[in-house]
Each structure stands twice: as C-alpha cells, then as structure tokens.
N, C-alpha and C positions, 0 to 999 in steps of 0.2 A: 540898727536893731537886728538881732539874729533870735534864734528860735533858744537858745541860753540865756540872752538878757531876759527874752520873753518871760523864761520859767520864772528867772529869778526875780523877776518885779511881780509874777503872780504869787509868791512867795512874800514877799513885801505886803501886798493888800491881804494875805494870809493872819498878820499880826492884829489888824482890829476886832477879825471875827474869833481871834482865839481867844483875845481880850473880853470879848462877850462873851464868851460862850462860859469862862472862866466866873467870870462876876455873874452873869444869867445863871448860875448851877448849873451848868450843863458840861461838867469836866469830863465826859466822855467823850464828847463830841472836841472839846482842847486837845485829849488825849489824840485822836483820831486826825487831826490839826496838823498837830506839832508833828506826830509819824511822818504824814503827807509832805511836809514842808521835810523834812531831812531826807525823805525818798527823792523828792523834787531837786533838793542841794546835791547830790550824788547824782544824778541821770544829767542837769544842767552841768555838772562838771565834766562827767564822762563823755558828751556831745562836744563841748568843746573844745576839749582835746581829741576825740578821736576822729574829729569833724574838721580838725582847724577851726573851730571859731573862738578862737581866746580874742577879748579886744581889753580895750583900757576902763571900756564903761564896767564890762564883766567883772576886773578885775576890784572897781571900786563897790559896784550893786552888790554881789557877792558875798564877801563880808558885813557890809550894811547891812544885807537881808537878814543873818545870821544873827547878830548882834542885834538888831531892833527884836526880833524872836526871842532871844533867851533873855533881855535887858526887860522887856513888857511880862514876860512870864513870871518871873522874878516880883518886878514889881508888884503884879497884880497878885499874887500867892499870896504874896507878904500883907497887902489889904486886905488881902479873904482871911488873914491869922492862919494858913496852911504852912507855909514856915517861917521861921523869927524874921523881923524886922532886918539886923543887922545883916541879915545873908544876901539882902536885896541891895542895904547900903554898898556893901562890898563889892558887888557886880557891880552896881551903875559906876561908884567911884574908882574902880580901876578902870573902865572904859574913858569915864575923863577925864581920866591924870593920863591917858596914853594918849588921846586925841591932842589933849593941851598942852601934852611936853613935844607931838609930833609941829604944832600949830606956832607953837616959837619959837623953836630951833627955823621955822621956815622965817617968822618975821627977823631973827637975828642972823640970817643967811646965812644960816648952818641946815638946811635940810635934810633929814634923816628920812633914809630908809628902815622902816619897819618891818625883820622878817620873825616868820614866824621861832617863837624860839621850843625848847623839849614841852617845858613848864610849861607853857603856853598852850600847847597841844593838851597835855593832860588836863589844865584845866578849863577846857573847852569839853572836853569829854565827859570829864566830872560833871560839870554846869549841864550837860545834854541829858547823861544817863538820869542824874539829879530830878531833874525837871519831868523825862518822861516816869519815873517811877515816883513823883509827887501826883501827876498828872493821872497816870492809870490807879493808884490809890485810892485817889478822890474820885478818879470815873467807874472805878468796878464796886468799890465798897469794901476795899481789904484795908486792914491795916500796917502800917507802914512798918511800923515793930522796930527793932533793934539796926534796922537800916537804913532808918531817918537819922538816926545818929550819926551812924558811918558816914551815912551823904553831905551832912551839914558837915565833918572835920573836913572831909572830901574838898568839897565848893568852896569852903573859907579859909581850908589852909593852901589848893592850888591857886584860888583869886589873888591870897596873901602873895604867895610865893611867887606868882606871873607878873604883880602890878612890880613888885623890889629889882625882877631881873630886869623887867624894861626896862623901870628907872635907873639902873644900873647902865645897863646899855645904853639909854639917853647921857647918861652924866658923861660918860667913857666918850662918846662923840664929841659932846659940846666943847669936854676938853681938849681935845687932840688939835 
C-alpha cells in the first residue's frame, strides 16, 4: 500500500456517496464528488510517477476506480430520467463485452493485453465532460439546452465506436 493506492481506493468509496447524493437530490454535492474524484485521479497519478510509486495493485485500482465512477453515474442518471436509458445501457455493456472478451481470451490461453486505444481516450472524455455537465446541470439549476444533445451523440457514438475497436483488436489477437 503507498499513498496512490490510498487515493485511489478513497476514490473507490467516493462512488456510493455520489450514488446518494444523486438519488438523495442533492446533485451538487455529486457535482462537487465527481470534481474531487478526477482531481484525486490526476494527483494519484502524478505521485506515482513523479514519486516512483507505480505498482501492479495501482495499475488494476486505477481504472476500477474510474470506471465503477462514471459506470454508477450513468446508471444512476438514467433511474433519475436525467438522461435516456439507452446511454447507460451503452456504458455498462461496453465495459462487459471488454472485461469478457479480456476473461476468455485468458480461459482459451490467449491472453490479451488491453492498451489504451485513440477512441478510447475520447470516449472516456466524452463520458467525464458528459457526466460533469449532466451533474452541474442538475446541481446549479441551468438548463442543459442544445448540449445534452451534443453530449448524448458524443457518449453513444464514442462508447459505440471504442466497444467495435476493441472488439476489433480482440478478434485480430484471438486470430493470429
């Protein structure tokens, strides 16, 4: 345990109070959450490169943290009717068509490395920006206007477009 795991498993128990704060109406305080948590994701990573402390646990909590955060925000939006259903399906099921094409290529002894790919990035971005301007929305009292639209092609055409390249890249492996 180093002072980077630390952040990022306080990051980790970060995700049931945003979860409440979200369904409680109190989307400001989610707003003020989710900031914390990606301030918290950027100082845990800068620590541990500028510090030397990259380990293997970092390497797996890291992502987890990220993903249990913007997978629960999602979720829970989409139950509050804050954005359509379908946006949430989207998130949760590309995170498990990548976990369970990663989890059988291991049972069929093909183990694949996961790296980050362009798409991927952008639509992590998308999902973050998304989330925090659904979030402040809902916590300030403005309305969302002609950029909930933008955001929604945003989150469902980079989710679309990240979960095709995996799969791409998984099939490209399993073949070879």
């Amino acid at each position: 345990m180093n002072l980077p795991n630390t952040i990022t498993i306080a990051r980790i128990f970060m995700v049931p109070v945003v979860v409440w704060a979200i369904t409680a109406g109190e989307p400001a305080i989610a707003f003020w959450l989710f900031l914390a948590a990606g301030v918290s994701d950027a100082v845990d990573g800068f620590i541990a490169k500028r510090f030397g402390l990259q380990s293997e646990l970092g390497a797996y909590l890291d992502p987890l943290a990220d993903k249990a955060l913007l997978v629960s925000i999602y979720v829970t939006l989409a139950i509050a009717g804050a954005v359509p259903q379908w946006v949430a399906i989207a998130v949760v099921s590309r995170d498990i068509m990548i976990v369970s094409a990663v989890m059988l290529s291991w049972v069929l002894g093909k183990p694949v490395l996961i790296q980050p790919l362009v798409v991927s990035k952008l639509n992590t971005t998308a999902q973050i920006a998304f989330a925090a301007f659904m979030l402040a929305s809902l916590g300030f009292g403005f309305a969302p206007g002609p950029l909930f639209q933008l955001g929604l092609v945003a989150v469902g055409g980079f989710t679309v477009l990240s979960g095709l390249a995996y799969l791409a890249e998984w099939a490209r492996h399993m073949a070879a």
